[in-house]
N, CA, C and O atoms as a GROMACS GRO file, in nm:
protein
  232
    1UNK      N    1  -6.380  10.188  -0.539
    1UNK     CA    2  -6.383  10.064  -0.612
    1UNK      C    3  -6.270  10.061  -0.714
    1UNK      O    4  -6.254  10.164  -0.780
    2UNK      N    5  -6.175   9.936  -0.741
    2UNK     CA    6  -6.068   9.966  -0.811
    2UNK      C    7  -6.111   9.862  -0.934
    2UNK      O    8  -6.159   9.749  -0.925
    3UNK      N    9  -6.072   9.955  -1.077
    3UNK     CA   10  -6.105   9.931  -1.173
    3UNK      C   11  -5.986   9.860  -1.280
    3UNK      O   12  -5.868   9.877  -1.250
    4UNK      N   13  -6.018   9.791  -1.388
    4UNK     CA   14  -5.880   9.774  -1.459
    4UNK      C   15  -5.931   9.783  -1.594
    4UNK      O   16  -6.046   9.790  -1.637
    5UNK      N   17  -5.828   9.780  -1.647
    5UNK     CA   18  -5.797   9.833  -1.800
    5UNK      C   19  -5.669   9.758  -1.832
    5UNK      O   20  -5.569   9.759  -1.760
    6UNK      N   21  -5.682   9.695  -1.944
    6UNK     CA   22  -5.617   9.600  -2.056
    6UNK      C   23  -5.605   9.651  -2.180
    6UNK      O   24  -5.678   9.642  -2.278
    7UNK      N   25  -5.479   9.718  -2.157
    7UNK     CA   26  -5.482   9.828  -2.323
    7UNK      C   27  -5.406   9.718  -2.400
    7UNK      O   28  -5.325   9.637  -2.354
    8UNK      N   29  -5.445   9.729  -2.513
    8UNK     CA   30  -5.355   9.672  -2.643
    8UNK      C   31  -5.318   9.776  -2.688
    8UNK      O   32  -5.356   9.893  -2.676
    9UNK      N   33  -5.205   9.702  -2.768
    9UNK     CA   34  -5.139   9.807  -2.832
    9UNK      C   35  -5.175   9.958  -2.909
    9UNK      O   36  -5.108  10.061  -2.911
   10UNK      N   37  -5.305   9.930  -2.968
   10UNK     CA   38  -5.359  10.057  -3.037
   10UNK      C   39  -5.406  10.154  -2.918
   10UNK      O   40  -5.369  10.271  -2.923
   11UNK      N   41  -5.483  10.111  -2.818
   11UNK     CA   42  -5.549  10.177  -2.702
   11UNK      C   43  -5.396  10.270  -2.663
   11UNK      O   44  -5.381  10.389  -2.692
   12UNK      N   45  -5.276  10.169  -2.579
   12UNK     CA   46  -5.153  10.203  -2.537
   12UNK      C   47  -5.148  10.384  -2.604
   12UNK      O   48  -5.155  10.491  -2.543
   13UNK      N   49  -5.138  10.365  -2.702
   13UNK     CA   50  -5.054  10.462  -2.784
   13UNK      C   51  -5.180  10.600  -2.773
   13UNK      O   52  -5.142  10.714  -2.744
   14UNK      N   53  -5.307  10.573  -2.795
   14UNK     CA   54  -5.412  10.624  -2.763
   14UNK      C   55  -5.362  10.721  -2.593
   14UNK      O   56  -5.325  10.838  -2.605
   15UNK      N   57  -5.366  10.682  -2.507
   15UNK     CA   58  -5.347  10.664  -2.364
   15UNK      C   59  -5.185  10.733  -2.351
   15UNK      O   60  -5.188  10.840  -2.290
   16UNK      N   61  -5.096  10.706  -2.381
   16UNK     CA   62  -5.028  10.782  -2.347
   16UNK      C   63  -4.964  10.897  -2.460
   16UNK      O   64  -4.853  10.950  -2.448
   17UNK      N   65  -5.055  10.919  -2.564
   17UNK     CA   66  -5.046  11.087  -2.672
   17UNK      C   67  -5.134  11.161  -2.560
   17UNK      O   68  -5.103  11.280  -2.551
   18UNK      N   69  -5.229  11.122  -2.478
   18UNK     CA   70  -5.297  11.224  -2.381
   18UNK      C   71  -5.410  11.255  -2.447
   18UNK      O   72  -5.445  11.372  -2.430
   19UNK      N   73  -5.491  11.178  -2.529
   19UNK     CA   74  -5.614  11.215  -2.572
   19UNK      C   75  -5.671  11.256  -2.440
   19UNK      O   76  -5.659  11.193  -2.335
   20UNK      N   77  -5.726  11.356  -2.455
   20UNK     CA   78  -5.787  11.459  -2.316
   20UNK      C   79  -5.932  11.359  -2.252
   20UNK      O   80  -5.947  11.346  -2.130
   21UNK      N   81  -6.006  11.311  -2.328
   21UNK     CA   82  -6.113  11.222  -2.336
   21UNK      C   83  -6.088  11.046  -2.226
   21UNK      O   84  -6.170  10.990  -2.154
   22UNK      N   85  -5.946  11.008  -2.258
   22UNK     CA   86  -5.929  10.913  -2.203
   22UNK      C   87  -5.838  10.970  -2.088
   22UNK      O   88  -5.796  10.870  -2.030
   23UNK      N   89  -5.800  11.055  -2.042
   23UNK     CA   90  -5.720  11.053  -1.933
   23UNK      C   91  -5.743  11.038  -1.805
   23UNK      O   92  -5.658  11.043  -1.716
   24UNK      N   93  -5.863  11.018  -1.789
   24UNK     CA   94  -5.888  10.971  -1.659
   24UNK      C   95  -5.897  10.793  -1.643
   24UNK      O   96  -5.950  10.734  -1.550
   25UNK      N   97  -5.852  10.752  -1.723
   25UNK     CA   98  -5.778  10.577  -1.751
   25UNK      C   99  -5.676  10.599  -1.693
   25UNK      O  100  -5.680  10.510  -1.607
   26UNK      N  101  -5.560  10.667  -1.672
   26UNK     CA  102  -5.423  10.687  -1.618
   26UNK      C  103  -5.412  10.723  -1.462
   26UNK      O  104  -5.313  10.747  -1.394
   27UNK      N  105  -5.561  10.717  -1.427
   27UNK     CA  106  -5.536  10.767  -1.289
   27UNK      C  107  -5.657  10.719  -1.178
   27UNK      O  108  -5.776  10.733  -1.202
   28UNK      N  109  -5.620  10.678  -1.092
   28UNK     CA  110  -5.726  10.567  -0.961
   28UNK      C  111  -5.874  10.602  -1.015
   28UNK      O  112  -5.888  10.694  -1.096
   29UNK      N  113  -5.955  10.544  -0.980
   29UNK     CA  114  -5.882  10.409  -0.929
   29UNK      C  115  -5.903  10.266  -1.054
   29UNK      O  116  -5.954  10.154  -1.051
   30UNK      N  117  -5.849  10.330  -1.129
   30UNK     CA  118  -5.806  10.260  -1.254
   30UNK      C  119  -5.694  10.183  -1.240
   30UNK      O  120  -5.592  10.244  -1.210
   31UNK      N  121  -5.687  10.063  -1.255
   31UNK     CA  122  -5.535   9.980  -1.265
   31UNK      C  123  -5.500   9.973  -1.386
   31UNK      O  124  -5.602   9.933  -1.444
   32UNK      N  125  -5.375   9.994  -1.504
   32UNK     CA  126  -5.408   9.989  -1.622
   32UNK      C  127  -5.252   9.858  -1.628
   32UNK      O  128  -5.144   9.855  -1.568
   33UNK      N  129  -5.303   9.786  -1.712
   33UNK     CA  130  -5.172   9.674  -1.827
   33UNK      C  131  -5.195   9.678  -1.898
   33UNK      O  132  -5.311   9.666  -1.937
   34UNK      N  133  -5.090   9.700  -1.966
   34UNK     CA  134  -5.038   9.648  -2.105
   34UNK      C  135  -4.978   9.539  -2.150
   34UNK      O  136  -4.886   9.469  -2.108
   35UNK      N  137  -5.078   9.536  -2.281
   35UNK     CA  138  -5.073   9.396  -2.338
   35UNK      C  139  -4.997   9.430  -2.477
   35UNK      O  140  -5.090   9.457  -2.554
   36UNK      N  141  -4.905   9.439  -2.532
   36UNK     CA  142  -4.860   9.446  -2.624
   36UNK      C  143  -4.940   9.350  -2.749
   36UNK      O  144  -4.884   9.250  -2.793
   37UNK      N  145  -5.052   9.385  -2.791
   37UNK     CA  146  -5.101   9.273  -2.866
   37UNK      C  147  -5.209   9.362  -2.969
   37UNK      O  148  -5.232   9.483  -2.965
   38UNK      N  149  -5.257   9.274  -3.046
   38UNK     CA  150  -5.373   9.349  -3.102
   38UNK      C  151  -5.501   9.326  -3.041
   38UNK      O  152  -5.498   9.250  -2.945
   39UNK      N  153  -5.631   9.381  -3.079
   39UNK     CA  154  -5.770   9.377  -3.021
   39UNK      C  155  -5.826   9.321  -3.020
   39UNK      O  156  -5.946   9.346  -3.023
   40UNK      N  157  -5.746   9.138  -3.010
   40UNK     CA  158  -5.805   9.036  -2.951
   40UNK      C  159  -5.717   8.949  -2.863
   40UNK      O  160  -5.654   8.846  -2.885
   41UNK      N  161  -5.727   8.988  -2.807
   41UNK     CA  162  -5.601   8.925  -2.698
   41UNK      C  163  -5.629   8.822  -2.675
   41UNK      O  164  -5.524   8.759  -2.681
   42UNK      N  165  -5.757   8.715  -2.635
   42UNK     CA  166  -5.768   8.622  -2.626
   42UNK      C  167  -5.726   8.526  -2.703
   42UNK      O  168  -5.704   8.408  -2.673
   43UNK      N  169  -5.708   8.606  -2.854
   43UNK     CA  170  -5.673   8.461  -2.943
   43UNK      C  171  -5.523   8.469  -2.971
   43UNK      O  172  -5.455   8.370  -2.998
   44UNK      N  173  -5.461   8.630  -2.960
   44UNK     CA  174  -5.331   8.661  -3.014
   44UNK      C  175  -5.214   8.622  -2.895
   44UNK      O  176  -5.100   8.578  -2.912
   45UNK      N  177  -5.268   8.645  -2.800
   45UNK     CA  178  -5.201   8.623  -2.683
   45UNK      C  179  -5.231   8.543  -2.545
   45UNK      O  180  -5.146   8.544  -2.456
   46UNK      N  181  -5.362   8.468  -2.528
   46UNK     CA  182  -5.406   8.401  -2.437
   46UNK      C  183  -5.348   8.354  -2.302
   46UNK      O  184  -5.417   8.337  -2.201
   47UNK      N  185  -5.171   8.329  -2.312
   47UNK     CA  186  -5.172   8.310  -2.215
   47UNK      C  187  -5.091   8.478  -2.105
   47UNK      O  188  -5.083   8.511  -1.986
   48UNK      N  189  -5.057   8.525  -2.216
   48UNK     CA  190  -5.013   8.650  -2.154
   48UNK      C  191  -5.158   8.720  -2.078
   48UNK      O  192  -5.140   8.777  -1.971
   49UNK      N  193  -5.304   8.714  -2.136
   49UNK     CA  194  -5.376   8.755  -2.099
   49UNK      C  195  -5.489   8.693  -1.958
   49UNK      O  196  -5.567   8.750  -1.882
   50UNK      N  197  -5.452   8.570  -1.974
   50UNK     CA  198  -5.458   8.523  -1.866
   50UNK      C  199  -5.428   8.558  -1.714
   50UNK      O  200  -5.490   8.584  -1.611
   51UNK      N  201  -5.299   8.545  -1.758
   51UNK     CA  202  -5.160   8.600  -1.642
   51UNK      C  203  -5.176   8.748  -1.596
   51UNK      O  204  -5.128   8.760  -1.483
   52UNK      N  205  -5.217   8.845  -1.636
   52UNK     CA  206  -5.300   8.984  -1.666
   52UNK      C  207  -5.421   8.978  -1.564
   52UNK      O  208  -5.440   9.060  -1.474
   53UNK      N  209  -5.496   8.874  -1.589
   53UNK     CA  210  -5.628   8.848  -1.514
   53UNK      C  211  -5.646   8.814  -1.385
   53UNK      O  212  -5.725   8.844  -1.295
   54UNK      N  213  -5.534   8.731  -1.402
   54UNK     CA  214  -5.535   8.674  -1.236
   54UNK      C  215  -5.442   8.745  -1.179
   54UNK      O  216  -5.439   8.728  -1.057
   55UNK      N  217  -5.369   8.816  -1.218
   55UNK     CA  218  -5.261   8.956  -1.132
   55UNK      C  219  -5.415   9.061  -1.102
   55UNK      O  220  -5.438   9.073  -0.982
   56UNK      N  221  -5.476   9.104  -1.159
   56UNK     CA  222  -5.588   9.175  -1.162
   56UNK      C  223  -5.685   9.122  -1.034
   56UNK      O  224  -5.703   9.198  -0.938
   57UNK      N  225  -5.726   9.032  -1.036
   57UNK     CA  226  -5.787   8.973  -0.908
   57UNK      C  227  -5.718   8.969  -0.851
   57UNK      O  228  -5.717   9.086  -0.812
   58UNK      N  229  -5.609   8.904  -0.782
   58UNK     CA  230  -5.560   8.898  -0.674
   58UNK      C  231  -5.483   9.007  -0.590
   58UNK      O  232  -5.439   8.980  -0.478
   0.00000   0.00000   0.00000
């Protein structure tokens, strides 16, 4: 089953220092994007996150 993940910026940085805890986010069947945004993407960035969503489904 393929999964996704929508890091913002704080997560991002989280995710790739290699916290040992999250590293299985970096690898299947995890899909991961980045959203350059803060931890509300809906309001900071809406349509970037959109565009995110429907790449994700389809």
């Amino acid at each position: 089953m393929d999964r996704v993940l929508i890091a913002c910026r704080d997560f991002q940085g989280l995710l790739d220092a290699g916290v040992p805890m999250l590293a299985f986010l970096n690898h299947a069947p995890w899909r991961r994007f980045d959203l350059p945004t803060g931890h509300w993407p809906m309001l900071s960035a809406p349509t970037e996150l959109a565009d995110i969503l429907h790449t994700a489904v389809s």
